[in-house]
N, C-alpha and C positions, 0 to 999 in steps of 0.2 A: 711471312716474317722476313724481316731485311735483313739480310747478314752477308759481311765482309769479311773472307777468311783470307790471309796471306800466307806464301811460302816462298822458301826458294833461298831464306837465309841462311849462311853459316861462317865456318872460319873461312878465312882464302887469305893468302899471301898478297902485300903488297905488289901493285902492278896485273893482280888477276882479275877475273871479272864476275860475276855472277847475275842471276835473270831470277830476278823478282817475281812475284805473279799472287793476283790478288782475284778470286772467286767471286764477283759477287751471285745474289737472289733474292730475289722477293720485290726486284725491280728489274727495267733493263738498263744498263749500266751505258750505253749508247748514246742514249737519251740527256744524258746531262754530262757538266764536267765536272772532273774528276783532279785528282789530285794523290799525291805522295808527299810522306811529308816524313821528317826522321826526330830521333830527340836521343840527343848522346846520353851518356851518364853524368847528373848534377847539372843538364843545361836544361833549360826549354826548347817549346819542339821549334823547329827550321821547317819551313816549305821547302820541297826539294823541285817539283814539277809540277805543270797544269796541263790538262788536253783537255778540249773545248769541244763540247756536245755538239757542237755545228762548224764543219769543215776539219775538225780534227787537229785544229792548229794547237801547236807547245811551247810551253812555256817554260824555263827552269833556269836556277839560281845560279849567279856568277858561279860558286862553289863548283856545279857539278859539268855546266856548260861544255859543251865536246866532248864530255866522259858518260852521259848519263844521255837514256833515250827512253823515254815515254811510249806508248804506245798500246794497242787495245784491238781483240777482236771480237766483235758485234756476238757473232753467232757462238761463241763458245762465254759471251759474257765475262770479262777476264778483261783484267790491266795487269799492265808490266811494267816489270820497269828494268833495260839492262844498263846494266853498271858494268865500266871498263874502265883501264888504269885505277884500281882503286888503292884508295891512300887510307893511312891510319886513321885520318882525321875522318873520314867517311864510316866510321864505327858507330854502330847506333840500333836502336828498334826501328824496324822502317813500315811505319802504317800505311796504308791506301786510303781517300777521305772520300766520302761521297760530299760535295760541295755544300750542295743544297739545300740538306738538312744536318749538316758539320756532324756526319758520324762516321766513326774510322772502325775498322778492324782490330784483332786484338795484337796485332803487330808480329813482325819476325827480325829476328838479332841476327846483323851485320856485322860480322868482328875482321877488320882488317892488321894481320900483325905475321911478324913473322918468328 
């Protein structure tokens, strides 16, 4: 069974940072690219990040660029994502997507405020 579990959300003050982290199984998560992606309250969802199953190369939205870092280790099966300087606007449910067959996790709540 495939399943995408995330953690790693919560409140933090403006300016703090916090490290995401997304479980997968019932695939190896290596193997393909991957993605983050958030959805504030009353908007639809934003892409936040891409890493690319061959070479590991990233991608990620003007929004989070120089603040947000992608990343993944093979042998523990796990995406991440760290988040630093985070801003209000950065408040959200923040899923993990497996690309390929566009299914996400059941997400975790980012609340930036102080």
């Amino acid at each position: 069974e495939v399943q995408l579990v995330e953690s790693g959300g919560g409140l933090v003050q403006p300016g703090g940072s916090l490290r995401l982290s997304c479980a997968a199984s019932g695939f190896t998560l290596g193997r393909y690219d991957m993605s983050w992606v958030r959805q504030a309250p009353g908007k639809g969802p934003e892409w936040v990040s891409n890493i690319t199953s061959v070479g590991g190369t990233t991608y990620y939205a003007d929004s989070v660029k120089g603040r947000f870092t992608i990343s993944r280790d093979v042998a523990k099966n796990t995406l991440y994502l760290q988040m630093n300087s985070l801003k209000p606007e950065d408040t959200a449910v923040y899923y993990c997507k497996w690309n390929y067959y566009n299914i996400r996790g059941q997400g975790t709540q980012v609340t930036v405020s102080s």
